[in-house]
C-alpha positions as CSV (number, residue, x, y, z in Angstrom):
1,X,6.1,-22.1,-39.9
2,X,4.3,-20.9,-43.0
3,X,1.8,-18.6,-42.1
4,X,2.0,-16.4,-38.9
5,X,-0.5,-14.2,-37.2
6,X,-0.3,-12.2,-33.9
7,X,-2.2,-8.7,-31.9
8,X,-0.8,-7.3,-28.9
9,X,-3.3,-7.6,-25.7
10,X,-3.8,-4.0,-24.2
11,X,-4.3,-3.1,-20.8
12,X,-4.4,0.4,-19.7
13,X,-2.9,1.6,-22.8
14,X,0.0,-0.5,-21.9
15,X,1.0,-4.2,-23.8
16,X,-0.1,-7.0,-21.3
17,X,0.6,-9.6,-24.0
18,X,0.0,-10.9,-27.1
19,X,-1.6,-13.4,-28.8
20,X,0.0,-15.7,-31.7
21,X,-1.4,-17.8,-34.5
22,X,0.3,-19.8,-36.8
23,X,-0.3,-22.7,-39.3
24,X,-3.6,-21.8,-40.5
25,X,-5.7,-24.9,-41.3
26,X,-7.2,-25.0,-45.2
27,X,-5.7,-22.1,-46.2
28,X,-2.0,-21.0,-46.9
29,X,-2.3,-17.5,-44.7
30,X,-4.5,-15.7,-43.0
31,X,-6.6,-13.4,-44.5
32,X,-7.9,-9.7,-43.3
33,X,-11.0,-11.4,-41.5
34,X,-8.4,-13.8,-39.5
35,X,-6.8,-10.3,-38.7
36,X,-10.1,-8.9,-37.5
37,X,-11.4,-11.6,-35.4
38,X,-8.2,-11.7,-33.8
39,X,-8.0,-8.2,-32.9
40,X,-11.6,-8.7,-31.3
41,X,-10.6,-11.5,-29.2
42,X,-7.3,-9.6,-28.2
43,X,-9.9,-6.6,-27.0
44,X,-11.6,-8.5,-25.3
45,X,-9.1,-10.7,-23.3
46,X,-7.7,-7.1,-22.4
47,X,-11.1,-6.0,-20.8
48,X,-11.3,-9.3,-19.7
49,X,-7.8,-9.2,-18.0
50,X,-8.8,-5.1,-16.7
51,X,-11.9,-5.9,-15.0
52,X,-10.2,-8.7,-13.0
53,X,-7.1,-6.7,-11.7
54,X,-10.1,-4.4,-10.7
55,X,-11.9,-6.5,-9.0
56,X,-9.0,-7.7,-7.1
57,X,-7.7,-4.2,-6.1
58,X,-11.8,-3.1,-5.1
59,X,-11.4,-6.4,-3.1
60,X,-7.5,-6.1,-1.3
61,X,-9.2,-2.3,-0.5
62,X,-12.2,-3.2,0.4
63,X,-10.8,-5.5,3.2
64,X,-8.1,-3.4,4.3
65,X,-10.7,-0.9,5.3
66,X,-12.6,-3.2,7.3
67,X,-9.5,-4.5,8.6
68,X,-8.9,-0.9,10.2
69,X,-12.3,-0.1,11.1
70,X,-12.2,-3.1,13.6
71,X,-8.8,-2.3,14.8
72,X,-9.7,1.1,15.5
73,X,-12.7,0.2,17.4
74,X,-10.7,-2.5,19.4
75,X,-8.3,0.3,20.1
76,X,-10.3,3.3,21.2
77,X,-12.8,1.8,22.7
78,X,-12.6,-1.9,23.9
79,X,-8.8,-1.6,25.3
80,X,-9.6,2.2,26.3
81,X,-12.9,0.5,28.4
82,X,-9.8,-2.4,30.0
83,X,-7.6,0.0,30.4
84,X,-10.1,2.4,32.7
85,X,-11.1,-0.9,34.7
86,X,-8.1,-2.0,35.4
87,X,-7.2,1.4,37.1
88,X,-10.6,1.7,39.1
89,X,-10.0,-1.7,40.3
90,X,-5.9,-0.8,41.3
91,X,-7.3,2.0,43.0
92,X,-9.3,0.0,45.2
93,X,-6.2,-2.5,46.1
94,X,-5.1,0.7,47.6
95,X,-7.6,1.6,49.2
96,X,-8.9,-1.8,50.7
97,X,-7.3,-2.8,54.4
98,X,-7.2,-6.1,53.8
99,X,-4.3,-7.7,52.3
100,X,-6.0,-10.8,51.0
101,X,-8.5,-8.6,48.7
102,X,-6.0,-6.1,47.4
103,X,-3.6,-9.3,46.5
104,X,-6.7,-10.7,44.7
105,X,-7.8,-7.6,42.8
106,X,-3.9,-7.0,41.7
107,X,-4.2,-10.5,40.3
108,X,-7.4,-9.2,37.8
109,X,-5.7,-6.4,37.5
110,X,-2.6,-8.5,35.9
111,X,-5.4,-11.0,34.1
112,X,-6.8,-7.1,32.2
113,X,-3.3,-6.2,31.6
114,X,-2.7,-9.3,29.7
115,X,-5.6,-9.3,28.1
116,X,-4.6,-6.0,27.0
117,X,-2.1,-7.2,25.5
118,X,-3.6,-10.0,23.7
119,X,-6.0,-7.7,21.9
120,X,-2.7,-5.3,21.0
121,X,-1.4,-8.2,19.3
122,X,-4.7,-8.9,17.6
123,X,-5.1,-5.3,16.1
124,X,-1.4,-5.8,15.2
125,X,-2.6,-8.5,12.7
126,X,-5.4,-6.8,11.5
127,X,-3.6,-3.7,10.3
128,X,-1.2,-3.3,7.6
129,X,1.9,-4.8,9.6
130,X,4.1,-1.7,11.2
131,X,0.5,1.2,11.5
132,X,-0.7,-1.4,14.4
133,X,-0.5,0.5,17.6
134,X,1.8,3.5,15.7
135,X,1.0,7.2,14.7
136,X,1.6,7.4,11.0
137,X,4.6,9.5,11.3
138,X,6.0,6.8,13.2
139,X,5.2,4.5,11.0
140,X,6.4,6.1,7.9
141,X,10.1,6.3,9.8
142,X,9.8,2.8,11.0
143,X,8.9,1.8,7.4
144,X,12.0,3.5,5.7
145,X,13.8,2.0,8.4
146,X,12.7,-1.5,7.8
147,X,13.4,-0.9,4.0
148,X,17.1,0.3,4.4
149,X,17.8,-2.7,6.9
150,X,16.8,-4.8,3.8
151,X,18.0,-3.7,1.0
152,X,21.0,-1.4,2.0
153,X,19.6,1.9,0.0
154,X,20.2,4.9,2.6
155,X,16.4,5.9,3.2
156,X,15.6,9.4,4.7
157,X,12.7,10.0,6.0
158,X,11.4,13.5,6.5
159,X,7.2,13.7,7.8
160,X,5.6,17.3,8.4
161,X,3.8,15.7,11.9
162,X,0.6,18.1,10.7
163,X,0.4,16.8,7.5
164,X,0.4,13.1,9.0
165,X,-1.8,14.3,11.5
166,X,-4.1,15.4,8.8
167,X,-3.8,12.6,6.9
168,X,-4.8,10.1,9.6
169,X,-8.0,9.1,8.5
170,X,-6.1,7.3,5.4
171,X,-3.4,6.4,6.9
172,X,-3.8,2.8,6.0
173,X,-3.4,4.0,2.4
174,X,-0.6,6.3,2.5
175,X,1.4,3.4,3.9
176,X,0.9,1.0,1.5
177,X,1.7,3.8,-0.9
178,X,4.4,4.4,0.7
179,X,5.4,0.6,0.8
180,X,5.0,-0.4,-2.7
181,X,6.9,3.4,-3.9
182,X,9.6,1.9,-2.0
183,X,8.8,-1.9,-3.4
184,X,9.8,-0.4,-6.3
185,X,13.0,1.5,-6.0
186,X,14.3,-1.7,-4.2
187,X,13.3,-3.7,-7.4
188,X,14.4,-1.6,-10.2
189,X,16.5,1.6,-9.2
190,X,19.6,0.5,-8.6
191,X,19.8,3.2,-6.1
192,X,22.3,4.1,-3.4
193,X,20.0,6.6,-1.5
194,X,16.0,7.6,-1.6
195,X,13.9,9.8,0.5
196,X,10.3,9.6,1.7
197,X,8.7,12.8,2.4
198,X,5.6,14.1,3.2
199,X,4.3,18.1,3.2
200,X,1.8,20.3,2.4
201,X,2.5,22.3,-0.8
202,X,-0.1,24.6,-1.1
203,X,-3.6,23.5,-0.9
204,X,-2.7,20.3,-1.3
205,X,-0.6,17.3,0.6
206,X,2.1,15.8,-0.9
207,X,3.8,12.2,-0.3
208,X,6.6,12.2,-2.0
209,X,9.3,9.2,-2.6
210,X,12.4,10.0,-5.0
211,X,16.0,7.8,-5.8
212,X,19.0,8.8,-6.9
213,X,18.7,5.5,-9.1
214,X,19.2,4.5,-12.9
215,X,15.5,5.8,-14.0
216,X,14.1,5.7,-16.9
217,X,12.4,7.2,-19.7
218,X,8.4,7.5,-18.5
219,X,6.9,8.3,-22.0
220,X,8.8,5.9,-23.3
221,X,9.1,2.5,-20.9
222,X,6.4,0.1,-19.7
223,X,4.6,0.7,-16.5
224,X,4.4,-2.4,-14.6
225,X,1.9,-3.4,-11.9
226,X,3.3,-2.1,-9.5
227,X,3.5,1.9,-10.8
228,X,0.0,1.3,-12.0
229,X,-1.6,0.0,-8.4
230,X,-0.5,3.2,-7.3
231,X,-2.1,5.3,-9.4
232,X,-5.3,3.5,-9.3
233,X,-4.9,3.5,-5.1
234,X,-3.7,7.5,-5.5
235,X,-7.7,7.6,-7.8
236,X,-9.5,5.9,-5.5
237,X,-8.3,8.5,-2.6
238,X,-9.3,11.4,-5.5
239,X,-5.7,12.5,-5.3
240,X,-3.1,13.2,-8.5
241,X,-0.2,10.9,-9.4
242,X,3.1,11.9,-11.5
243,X,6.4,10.2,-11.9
244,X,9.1,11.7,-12.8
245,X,12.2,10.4,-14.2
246,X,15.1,10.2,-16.4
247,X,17.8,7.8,-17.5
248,X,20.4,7.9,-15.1
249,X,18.2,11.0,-13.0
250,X,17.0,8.9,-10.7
251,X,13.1,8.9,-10.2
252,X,10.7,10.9,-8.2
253,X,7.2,9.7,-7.5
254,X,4.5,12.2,-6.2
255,X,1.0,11.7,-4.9
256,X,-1.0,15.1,-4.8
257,X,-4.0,14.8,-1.9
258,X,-6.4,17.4,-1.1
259,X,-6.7,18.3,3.0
């Protein structure tokens, strides 16, 4: 190789890549205008590169949303609207004196009740796994459950039930918060315990997810996508998002959200 030329691709103030040149044709190296064009095309490829990662995340949100829109109204109204027929029509099994008909409306009444069921299932699938059918307390535990089952790292979880209670309407966020903080200590802590809280401190409402892990040195180290999705998820919610963390200090994570 006799002649060499490289820029780094930024992203978010962060190195995504680079790009590499060598063996310039007609010339023995590359001269200050090679440099130049080079660093324009690494510019660009980084907007390039930005504007698709945001497009993707506007996407993933923009269908989770709908997602929970249509399992709420499944929920609250459609199996609330079963749920309500199917106990007018046990009431008139009861109160009908012939045995045939009240044997024949206890069989519609088991047809609702599966049908129930089916739609239970169905709004499963539509929300984020483990919030289907759940309060997000409940969900939060059964989460840090689910992650200690997997990966062995003791998980405490410790919810304020007013602060989830408050926090309901994005619930569907604060999981999958919650999820990938979690995503991440099982990736790249090392860690023998974490915990996963959530409280109000202030004015404000916190969710906070800390290890007892290697950590590392923020100012210094790489985010990767996964530290940066949730600080552009914590944004789009208009909340504040800090890590901190020091080598062999573990790592907190915390996601400031106004009431």
């Amino acid at each position: 190789m006799k002649s060499f030329l490289g820029a780094p691709i930024v992203v978010r103030g962060a190195v995504f890549g680079d790009i590499y040149l060598t063996e310039k044709q007609g010339a023995p190296e590359f001269d200050e205008r090679d440099e130049r064009d080079v660093s324009v095309l690494a510019a660009q490829a980084g907007v390039a590169i930005e504007n698709a990662r945001l497009y993707n995340e506007i996407h993933r949100l923009a269908v989770l949303e709908d997602r929970e829109r249509i399992a709420k109204e499944l929920h609250d109204g459609v199996i609330q609207a079963l749920f309500a027929v199917g106990m007018g029509l046990q009431g008139a099994a009861l109160m009908s004196g012939e045995e045939e008909l009240a044997t024949r409306i206890e069989g519609a009444v088991a047809d609702i009740d599966r049908v129930i069921r089916d739609l239970r299932n169905y709004i499963f699938g539509l929300r984020p796994g483990i919030l289907a059918d759940r309060q997000l307390d409940e969900a939060l535990r059964h989460l840090g459950e689910e992650f200690q089952q997997k990966t062995g790292v003791i998980t405490v979880v410790d919810v304020d039930p007013t602060v989830a209670s408050e926090l309901t309407p994005a619930a569907t966020d604060i999981l999958q918060l919650t999820r990938e903080a979690l995503s991440n200590v099982g990736r790249h802590a090392q860690a023998a315990t974490c915990r996963v809280s959530l409280y109000r401190s202030d004015d404000r409402l916190m969710l906070e997810v800390d290890d007892d892990g290697q950590g590392f040195d923020p100012d210094t180290s790489r985010r990767g996508d996964g530290l940066m999705n949730l600080e552009e998820r914590v944004r789009t919610l208009g909340g504040t998002f800090s890590i901190e963390s020091a080598p062999d200090k573990g790592t907190t994570i915390k996601v400031a959200l106004s009431p």
